[in-house]
N, C-alpha and C positions, 0 to 999 in steps of 0.2 A: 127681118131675119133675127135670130138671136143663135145666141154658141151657147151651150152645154158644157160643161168643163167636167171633167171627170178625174182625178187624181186617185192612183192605185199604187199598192204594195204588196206584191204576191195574195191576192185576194179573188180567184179567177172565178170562183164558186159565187160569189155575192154580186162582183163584176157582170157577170154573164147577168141576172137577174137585172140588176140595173140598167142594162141596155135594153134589155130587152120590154123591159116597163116604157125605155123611153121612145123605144119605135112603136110603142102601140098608143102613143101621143096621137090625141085628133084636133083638128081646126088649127095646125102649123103645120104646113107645108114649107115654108121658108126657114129650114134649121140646119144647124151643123150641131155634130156631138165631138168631142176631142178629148182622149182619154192618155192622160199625161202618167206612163210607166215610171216611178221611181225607183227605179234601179231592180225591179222584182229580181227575181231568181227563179221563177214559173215561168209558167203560160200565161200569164197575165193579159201579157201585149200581144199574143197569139189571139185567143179570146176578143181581146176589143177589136181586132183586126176583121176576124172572120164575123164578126158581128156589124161590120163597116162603119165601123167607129175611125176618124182618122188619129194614130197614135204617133205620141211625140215621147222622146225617152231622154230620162236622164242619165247618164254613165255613173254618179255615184250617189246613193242613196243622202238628200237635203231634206226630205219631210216634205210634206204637202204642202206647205207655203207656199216652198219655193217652185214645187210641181204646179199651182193653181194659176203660180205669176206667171211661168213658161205657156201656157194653157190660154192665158189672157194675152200674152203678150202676141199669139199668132192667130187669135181670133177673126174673124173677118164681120161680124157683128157689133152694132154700138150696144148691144145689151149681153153680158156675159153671166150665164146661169151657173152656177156652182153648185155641183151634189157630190155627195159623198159615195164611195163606191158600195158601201152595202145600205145604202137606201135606194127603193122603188117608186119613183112617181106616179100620181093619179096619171089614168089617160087626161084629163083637162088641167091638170098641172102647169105644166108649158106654154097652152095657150092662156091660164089666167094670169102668168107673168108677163111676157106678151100685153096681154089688156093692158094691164095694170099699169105699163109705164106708157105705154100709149095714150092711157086715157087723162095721162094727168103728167105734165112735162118736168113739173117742180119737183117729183122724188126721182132721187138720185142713185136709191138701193132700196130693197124690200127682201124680206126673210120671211117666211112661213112656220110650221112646226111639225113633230111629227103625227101622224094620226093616232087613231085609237085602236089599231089592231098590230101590235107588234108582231114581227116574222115566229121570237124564238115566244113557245107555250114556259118555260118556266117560270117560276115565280120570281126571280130577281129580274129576268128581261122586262115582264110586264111591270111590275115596277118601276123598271128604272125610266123605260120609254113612256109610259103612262104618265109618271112625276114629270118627264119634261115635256109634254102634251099639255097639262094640266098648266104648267108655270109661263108658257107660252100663247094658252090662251085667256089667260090672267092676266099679260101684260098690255102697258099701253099701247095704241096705236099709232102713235109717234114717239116711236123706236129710241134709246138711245142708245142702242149695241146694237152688232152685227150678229148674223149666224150663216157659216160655210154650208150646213149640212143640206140647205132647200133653200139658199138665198141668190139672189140677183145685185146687180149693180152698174151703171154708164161704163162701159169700158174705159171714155175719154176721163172720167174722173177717176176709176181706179186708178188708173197709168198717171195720173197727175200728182197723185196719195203716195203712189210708187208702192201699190200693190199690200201685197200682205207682209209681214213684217218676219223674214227670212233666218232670223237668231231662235226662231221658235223651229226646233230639228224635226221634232214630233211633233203627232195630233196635239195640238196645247189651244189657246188662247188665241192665237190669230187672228181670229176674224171678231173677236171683243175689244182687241187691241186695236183692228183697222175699225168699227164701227167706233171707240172714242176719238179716233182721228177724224174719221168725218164728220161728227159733232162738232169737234174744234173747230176745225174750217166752218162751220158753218153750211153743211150739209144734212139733206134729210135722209132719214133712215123710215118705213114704214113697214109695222109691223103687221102683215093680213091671215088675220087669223084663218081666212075661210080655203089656203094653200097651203097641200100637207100633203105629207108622202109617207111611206114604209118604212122604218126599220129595219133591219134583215141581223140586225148582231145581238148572240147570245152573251147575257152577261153572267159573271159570276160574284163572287161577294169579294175577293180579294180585288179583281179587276174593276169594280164598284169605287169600292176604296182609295186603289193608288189613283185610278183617272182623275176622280173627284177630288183628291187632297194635291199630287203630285203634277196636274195634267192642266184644274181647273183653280182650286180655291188658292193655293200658294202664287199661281203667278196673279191673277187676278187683283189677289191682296195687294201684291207689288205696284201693279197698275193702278188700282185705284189708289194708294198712296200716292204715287208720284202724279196722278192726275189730281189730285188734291179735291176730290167729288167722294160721294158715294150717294147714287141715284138712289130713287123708292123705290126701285120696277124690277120685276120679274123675281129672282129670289134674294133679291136684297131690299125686302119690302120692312118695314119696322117691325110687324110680327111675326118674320123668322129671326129678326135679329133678337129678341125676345126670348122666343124660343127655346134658341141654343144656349141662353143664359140660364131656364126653365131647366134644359134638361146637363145641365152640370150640376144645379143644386141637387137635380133629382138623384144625379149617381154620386153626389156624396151624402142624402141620406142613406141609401140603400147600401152604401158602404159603411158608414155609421151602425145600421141595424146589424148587418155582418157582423161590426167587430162586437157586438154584445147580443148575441142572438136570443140569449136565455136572461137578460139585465133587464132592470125596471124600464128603462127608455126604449122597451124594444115597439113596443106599442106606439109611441108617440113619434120615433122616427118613421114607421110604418105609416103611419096616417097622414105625415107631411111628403112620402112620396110619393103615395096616392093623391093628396092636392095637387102638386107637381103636376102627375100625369095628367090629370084633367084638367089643368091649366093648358097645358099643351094641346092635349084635345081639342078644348074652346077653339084656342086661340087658330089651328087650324081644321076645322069642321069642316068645313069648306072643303078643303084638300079629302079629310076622311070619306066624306060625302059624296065625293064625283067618286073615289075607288069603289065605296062600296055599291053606287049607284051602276058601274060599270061593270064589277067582278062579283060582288056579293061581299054581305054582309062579315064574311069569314075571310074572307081574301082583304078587306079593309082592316080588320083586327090583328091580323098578320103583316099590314104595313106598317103597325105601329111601331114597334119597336126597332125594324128599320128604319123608320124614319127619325127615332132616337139617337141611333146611331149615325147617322145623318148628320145632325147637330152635332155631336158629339165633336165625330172626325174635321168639322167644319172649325170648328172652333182648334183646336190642333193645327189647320191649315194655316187659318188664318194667323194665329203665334209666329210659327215659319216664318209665312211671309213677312212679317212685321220685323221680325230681326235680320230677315236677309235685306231684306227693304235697306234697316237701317245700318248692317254690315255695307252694303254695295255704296250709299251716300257717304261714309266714314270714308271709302276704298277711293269714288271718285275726288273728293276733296284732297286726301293727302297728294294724289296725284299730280294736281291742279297746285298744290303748295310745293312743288319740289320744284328746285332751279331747273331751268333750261339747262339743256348741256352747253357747254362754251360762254357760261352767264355767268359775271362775278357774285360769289355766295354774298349772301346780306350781313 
């Protein structure tokens, strides 16, 4: 048997899809689905209801964390499958999770990615789902992060972890945060590239932005500061860290040529941002390569400069976190320095 865990927040539209991807699941006949209402203000929990999903609800809106832990915590399955409410799983999805920890007792969790057909047709969706397609099956197969959005894991060890990590209110870092804990313990994480599901959320370039800066790279940073690591894998590989140093030079030639547009050095800053840019290139061809193999040659020329801006914002994120990192250790110490109350001053 295995439980489905489903965590929603006024999402009835993508909800409905997702169910219904997962009732057209074949070769698992022994499943539950459990779609944990936080706090909607829709139809949400009508939706998973009439779809016979069984629903559990939260009375005040915690974020999916804490909706995923409620979700695990009533499961009746030692394998608890985690998806997100706007992604679609394959029909053989469920039972390759299933397999997978069946056939092999020592992983503990496994996560997938998403496919190669995003729901929304525009150009930042495909992008963005595409990017995390591509960086996921790029990554090693012995995992060392978690992913909520198509991921599995032992119930008896979730509940021993003490689930996901409840101070994160929103979509954020959770399940990156609970896959460095299972590492610590000395748990495996496995990554199968060959399990992937749908997409269903349109993105736009603001909402690109804040998730990636405010959502993923800021706390992240934090995390991996205070884990005192920082892995090769997935996109913290040395040549994106590269990269984003590539394309900082780059926007302070091109800011350079700016300030003297019609000056002798207009030319020569011109030519080292064009180095720049094909430095970049190089360095990820790879990544240019599957876009443009997938979408065409035009749709790949078009990611570039997103994917400048990428970098860009990345490196901004990462700043943040580094000062809040090291605002919160100043915050925790002084705290730990102050007398006790009822304790004679020193």
């Amino acid at each position: 048997m295995i439980s489905v865990i489903v965590p929603v927040r006024n999402d009835p539209g993508h909800l409905r899809a997702c169910l219904e991807s997962l009732a057209a699941t074949r070769g698992v006949l022994d499943r539950e689905v459990i779609v944990v209402d936080d706090a909607s203000t829709d139809d949400s929990a009508a939706v998973a209801a009439a779809l016979g999903a069984r629903v559990l609800r939260l009375e005040r809106r915690l974020g999916p964390a804490a909706a995923r832990n409620l979700g695990a915590e009533a499961a009746h399955s030692e394998v608890v499958f985690f998806v997100d409410a706007d992604v679609c799983v394959h029909p053989e999805t469920v039972g390759q999770v299933v397999a997978a920890f069946a056939a092999d007792p020592g992983i503990d969790a496994l996560f997938g990615s998403y496919d190669r057909e995003p729901g929304a047709p525009n150009l930042l969706s495909q992008y963005k789902n595409l990017f995390h397609h591509f960086v996921h099956q790029q990554g090693s197969s012995e995992a060392s992060t978690f992913w909520s959005g198509c991921g599995a894991v032992r119930r008896s060890v979730f509940l021993e972890m003490g689930g996901f990590d409840t101070s994160y209110a929103r979509p954020c870092i959770e399940d990156i945060e609970l896959g460095a804990r299972l590492r610590r313990a000395g748990r495996r994480i496995v990554l199968r590239k060959d399990i992937q599901a749908r997409h269903l959320k349109r993105w736009t370039l603001a909402g690109i932005v804040r998730s990636d800066v405010w959502d993923r790279g800021v706390p992240w940073t934090e995390l991996i500061l205070r884990e005192g690591s920082l892995p090769d894998d997935l996109n913290l590989r040395l040549a994106q860290r590269v990269s984003a140093v590539l394309a900082y030079l780059l926007m302070a030639a091109l800011l350079a040529a700016a300030w003297r547009p019609f000056g002798r050095g207009l030319a020569t800053w011109l030519s080292l941002a064009s180095l720049l840019l094909l430095a970049i290139v190089a360095l990820n061809r790879r990544f240019y390569a599957f876009f443009s193999g997938e979408r065409g040659p035009l749709f790949a020329a078009r990611v570039v400069p997103l994917h400048v801006l990428y970098y860009l914002y990345s490196g901004v994120a990462l700043a943040i976190g580094v000062v809040r990192h090291v605002w919160k250790t100043k915050v925790r110490h002084a705290s730990k320095m102050k007398v006790a109350p009822g304790a004679p001053a020193p």
